[in-house]
C-alpha atoms as an extended CHARMM CRD file, in Angstrom:
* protein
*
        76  EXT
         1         1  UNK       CA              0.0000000000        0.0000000000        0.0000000000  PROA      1               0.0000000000
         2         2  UNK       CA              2.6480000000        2.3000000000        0.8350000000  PROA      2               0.0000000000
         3         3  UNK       CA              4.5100000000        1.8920000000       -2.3180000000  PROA      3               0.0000000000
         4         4  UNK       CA              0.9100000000        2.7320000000       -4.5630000000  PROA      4               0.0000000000
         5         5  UNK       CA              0.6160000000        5.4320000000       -2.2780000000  PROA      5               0.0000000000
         6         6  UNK       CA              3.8930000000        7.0430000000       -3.4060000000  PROA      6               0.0000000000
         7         7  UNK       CA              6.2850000000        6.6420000000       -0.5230000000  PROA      7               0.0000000000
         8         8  UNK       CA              9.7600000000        7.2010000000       -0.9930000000  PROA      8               0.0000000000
         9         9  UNK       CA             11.8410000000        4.2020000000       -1.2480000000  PROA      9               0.0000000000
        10        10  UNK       CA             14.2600000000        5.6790000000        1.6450000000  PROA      10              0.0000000000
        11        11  UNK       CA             11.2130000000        5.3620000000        4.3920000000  PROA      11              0.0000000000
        12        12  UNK       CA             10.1840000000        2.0660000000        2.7400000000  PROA      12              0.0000000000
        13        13  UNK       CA             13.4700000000        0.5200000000        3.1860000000  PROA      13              0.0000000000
        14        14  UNK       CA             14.2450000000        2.0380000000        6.7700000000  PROA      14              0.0000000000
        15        15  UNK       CA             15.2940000000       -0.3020000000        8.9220000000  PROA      15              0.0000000000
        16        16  UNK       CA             13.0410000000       -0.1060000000       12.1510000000  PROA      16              0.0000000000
        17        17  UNK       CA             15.2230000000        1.7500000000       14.9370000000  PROA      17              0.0000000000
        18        18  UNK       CA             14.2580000000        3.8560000000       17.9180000000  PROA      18              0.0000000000
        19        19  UNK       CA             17.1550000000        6.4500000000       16.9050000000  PROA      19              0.0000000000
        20        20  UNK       CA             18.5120000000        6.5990000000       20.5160000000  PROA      20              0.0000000000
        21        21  UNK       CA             22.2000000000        6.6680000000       18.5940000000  PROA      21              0.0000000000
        22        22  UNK       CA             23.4140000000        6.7690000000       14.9140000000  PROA      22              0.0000000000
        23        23  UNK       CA             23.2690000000        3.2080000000       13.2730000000  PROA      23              0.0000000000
        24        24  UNK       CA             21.2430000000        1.6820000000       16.1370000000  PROA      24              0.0000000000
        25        25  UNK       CA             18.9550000000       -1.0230000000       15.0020000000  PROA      25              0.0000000000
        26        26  UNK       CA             16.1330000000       -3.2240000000       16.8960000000  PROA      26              0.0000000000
        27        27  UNK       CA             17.0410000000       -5.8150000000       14.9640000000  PROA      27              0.0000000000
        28        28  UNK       CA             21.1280000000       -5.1140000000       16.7530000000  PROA      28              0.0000000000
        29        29  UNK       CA             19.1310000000       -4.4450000000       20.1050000000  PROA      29              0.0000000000
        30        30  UNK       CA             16.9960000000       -7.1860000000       20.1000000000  PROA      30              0.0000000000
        31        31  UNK       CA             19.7070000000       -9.8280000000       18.9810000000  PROA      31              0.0000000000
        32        32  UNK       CA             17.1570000000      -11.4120000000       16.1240000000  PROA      32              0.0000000000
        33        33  UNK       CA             15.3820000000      -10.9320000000       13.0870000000  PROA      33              0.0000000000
        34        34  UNK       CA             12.1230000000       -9.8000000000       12.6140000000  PROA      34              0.0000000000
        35        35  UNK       CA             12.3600000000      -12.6040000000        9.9120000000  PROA      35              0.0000000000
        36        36  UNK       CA             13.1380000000      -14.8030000000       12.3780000000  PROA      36              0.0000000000
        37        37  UNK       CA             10.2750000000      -13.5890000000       14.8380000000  PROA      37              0.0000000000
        38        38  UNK       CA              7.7700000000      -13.7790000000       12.3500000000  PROA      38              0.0000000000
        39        39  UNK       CA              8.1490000000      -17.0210000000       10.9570000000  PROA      39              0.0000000000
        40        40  UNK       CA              8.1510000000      -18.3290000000       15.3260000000  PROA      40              0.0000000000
        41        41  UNK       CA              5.0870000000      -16.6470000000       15.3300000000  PROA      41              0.0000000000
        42        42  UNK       CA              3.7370000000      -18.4630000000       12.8580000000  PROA      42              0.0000000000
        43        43  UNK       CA              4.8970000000      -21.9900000000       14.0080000000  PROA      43              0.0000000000
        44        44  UNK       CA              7.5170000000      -22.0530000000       11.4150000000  PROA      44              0.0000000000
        45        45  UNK       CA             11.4420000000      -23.6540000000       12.0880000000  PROA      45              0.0000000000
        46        46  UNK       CA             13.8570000000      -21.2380000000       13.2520000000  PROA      46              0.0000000000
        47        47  UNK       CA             17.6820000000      -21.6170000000       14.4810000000  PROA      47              0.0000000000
        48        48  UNK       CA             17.6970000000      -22.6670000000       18.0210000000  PROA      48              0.0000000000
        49        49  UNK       CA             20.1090000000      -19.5140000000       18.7520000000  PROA      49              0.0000000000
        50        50  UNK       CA             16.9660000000      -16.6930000000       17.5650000000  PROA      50              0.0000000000
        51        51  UNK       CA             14.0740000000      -18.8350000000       19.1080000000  PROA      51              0.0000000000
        52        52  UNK       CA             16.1540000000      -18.9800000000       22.9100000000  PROA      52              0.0000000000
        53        53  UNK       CA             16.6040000000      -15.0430000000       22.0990000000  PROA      53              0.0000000000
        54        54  UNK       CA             13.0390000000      -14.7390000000       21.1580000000  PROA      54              0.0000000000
        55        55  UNK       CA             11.6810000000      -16.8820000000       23.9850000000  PROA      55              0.0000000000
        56        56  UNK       CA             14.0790000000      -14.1410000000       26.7400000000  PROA      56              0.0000000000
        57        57  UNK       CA             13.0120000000      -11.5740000000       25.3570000000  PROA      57              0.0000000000
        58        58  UNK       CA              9.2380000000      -12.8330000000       26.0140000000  PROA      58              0.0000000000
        59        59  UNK       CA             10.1000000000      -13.7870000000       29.5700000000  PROA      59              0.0000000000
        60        60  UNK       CA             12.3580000000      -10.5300000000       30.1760000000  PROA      60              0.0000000000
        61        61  UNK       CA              8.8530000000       -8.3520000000       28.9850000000  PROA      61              0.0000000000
        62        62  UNK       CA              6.2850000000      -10.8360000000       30.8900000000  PROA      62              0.0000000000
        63        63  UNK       CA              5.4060000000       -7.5900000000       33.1370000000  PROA      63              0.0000000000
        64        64  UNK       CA              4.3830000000       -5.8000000000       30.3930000000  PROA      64              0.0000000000
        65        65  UNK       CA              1.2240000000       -8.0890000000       29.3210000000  PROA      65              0.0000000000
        66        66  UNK       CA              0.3840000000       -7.5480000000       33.2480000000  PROA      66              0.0000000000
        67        67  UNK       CA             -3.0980000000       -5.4140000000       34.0120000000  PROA      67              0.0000000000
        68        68  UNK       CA             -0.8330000000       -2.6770000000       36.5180000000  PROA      68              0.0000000000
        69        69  UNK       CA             -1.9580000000       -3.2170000000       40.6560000000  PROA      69              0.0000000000
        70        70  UNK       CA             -4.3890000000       -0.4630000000       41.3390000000  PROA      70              0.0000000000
        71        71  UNK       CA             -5.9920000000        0.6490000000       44.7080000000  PROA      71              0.0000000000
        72        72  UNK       CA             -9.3480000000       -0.9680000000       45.3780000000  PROA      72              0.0000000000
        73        73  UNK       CA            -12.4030000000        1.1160000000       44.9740000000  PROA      73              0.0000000000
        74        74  UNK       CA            -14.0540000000        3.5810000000       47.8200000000  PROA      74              0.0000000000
        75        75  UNK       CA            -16.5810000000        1.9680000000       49.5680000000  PROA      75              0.0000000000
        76        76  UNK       CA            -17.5380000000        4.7510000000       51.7690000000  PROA      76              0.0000000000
């Protein structure tokens, strides 16, 4: 879609990064390829070394998919 739409091959080809420093990559940060993440989401064989990086990562972030404590409501 964004190619009929016109957008310039530099954005389309843009690695994804979060820019904190020149040449950063998630791809660097994250230690695999969203190649490799994709086809382990979809059930698909991947080398042992990305799925124990992907399967961290999930375990590292498990806090994350957590509904945040909150105070219990007033009863007053």
């Amino acid at each position: 879609m964004s190619e009929y739409l016109g957008v310039p091959n530099a954005i389309l080809n843009k690695k994804p990064s979060a820019e904190l420093w020149e040449g950063q990559t998630d791809e660097q940060e994250m230690g695999v390829s969203y190649a490799h993440i994709d086809s382990y989401l979809k059930g698909e064989e991947i080398p042992k070394d990305s799925m124990d990086v992907i399967e961290q990562l999930h375990k590292q972030t498990e806090h994350k998919r957590n509904i945040a404590p909150s105070p219990k409501p007033y009863k007053g």
